[in-house]
C-alpha positions in Angstrom: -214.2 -189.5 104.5 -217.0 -189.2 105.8 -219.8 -186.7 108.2 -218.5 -185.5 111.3 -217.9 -187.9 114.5 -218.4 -191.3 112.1 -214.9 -192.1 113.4 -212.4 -190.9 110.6 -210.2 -189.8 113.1 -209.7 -192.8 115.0 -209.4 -195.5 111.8 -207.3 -192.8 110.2 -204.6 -193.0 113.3 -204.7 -196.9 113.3 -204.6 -197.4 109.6 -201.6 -195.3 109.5 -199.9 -197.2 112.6 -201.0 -200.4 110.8 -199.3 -199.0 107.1 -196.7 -197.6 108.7 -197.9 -194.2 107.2 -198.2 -190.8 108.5 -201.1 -189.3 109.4 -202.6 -186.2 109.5 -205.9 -184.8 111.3 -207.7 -182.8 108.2 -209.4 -180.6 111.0 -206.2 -179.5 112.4 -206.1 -178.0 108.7 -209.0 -175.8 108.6 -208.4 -172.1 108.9 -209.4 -170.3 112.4 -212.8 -168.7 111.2 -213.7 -172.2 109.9 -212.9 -173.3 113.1 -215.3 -170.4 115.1 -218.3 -170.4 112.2 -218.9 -174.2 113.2 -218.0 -173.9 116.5 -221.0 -171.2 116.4 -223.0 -174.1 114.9 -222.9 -172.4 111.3 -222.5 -174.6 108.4 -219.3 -173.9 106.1 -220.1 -173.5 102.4 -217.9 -174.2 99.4 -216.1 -171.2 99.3 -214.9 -171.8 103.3 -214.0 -175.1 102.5 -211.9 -174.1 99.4 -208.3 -173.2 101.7 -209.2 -176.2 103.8 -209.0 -178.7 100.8 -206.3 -177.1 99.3 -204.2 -177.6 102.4 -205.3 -181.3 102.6 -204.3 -181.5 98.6 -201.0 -180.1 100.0 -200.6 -182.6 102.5 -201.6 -185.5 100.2 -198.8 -183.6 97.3 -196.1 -183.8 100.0 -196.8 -187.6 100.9 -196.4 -188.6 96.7 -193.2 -186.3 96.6 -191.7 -187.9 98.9 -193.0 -191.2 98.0 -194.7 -192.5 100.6 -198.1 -193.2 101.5 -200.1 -191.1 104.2 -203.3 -191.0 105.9 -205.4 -187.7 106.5 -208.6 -187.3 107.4 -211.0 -184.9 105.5 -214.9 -185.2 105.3 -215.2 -184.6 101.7 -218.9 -184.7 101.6 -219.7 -183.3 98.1 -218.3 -185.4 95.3 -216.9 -182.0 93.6 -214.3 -182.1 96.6 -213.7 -185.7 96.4 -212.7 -184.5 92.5 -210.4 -181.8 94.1 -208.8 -184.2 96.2 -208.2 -187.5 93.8 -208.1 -185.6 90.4 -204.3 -185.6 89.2 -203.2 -187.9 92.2 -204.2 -191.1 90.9 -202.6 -192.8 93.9 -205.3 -191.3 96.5 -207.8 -193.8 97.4 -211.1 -192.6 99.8 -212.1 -195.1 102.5 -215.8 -193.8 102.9 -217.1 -194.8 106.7 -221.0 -194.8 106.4 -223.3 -193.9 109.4 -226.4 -193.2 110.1 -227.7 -189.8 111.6 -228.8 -191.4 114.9 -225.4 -193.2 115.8 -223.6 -189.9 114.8 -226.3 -187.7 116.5 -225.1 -189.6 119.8 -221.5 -189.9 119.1 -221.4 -186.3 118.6 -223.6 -185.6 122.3 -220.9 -187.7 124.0 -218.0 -185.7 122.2 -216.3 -183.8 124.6 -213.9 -180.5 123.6 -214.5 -180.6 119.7 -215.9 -178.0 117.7 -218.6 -179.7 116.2 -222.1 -179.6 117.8 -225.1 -181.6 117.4 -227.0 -178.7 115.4 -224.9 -179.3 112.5 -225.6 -183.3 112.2 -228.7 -182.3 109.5 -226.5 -179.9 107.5 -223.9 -182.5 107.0 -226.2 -185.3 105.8 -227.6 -182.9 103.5 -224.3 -181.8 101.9 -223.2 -185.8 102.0 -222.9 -187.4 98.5 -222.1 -191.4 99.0 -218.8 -191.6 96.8 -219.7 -193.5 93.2 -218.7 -196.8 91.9 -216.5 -194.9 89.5 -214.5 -193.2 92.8 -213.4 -196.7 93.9 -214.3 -195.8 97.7 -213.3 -198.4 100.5 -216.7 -198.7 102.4 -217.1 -199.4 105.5 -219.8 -199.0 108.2 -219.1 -196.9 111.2 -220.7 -199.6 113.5 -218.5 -202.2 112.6 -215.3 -203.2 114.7 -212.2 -201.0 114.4 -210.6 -204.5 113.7 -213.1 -204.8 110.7 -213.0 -201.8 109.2 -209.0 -201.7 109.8 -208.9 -205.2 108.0 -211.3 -204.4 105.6 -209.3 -201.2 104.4 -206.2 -203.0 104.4 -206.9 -206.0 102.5 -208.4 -204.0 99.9 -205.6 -201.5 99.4 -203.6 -204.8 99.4 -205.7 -205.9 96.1 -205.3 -202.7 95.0 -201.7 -202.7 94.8 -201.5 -206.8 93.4 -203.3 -205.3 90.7 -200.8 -202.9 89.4 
């Protein structure tokens, strides 16, 4: 989880080569006129991104039933989705990748053929709420090596499960 272009995407497709996981692209998941009001720069509001996380919560539902893990990607900026997401799937764990606005502001201007522009960097730091203590986020910091963050996710999903 995290805003736009802080590199869910790419940890999300090596964690789940690493895991030996599937892993689905949450984006590929939003409906078309989600798709066309932020490629038109306009910020979605709850009630857009209501299908959108119930298709993830699919996703994630199908991974359980058939008892495996799986990756997916999904911003999940307001702590009320997070809640929609992790509430009656205990199993879900978030790896939050923190950035600031600047790094994002440039990954975003190098991005080519994706439907998020620059214009809506502000809007999604205003809708981010960190994840809490009490959401057991993995946190790691979008400037750090891929090789960090992948280890860092790892060996804590790896306490995780000694813990059980």
């Amino acid at each position: 989880m995290g805003v736009s272009g802080a590199g869910k995407s790419t940890l999300g497709a090596v964690l789940a080569q690493r895991l030996g996981w599937p892993f689905q692209e949450g984006d590929d998941l939003h409906p078309p006129a989600n798709i066309a009001k932020m490629s038109a720069g306009i910020p979605l509001t709850d009630e857009d991104r209501a299908p959108w996380l119930a298709a993830v919560g699919a996703w994630i539902d199908q991974c359980i039933a058939e008892g495996g893990g799986g990756v997916i990607t999904c911003s999940a900026l307001k702590a009320a989705y997070r809640r929609t997401l992790t509430e009656r799937r205990p199993e879900v764990r978030l790896v939050y990748i923190e950035a600031d606005a600047a790094v994002i502001e440039q990954r975003l201007a190098a991005r080519k053929h994706h439907f998020m522009p620059v214009s809506l960097v502000a809007s999604q730091f205003a809708d981010l709420e960190p994840p809490a203590l009490e959401e057991r986020a993995i946190v790691v910091r979008a400037d750090q090596s891929r090789d960090a963050q992948v280890a860092m996710v790892v060996g804590a999903l790896a306490c995780a499960d000694s813990s059980r």
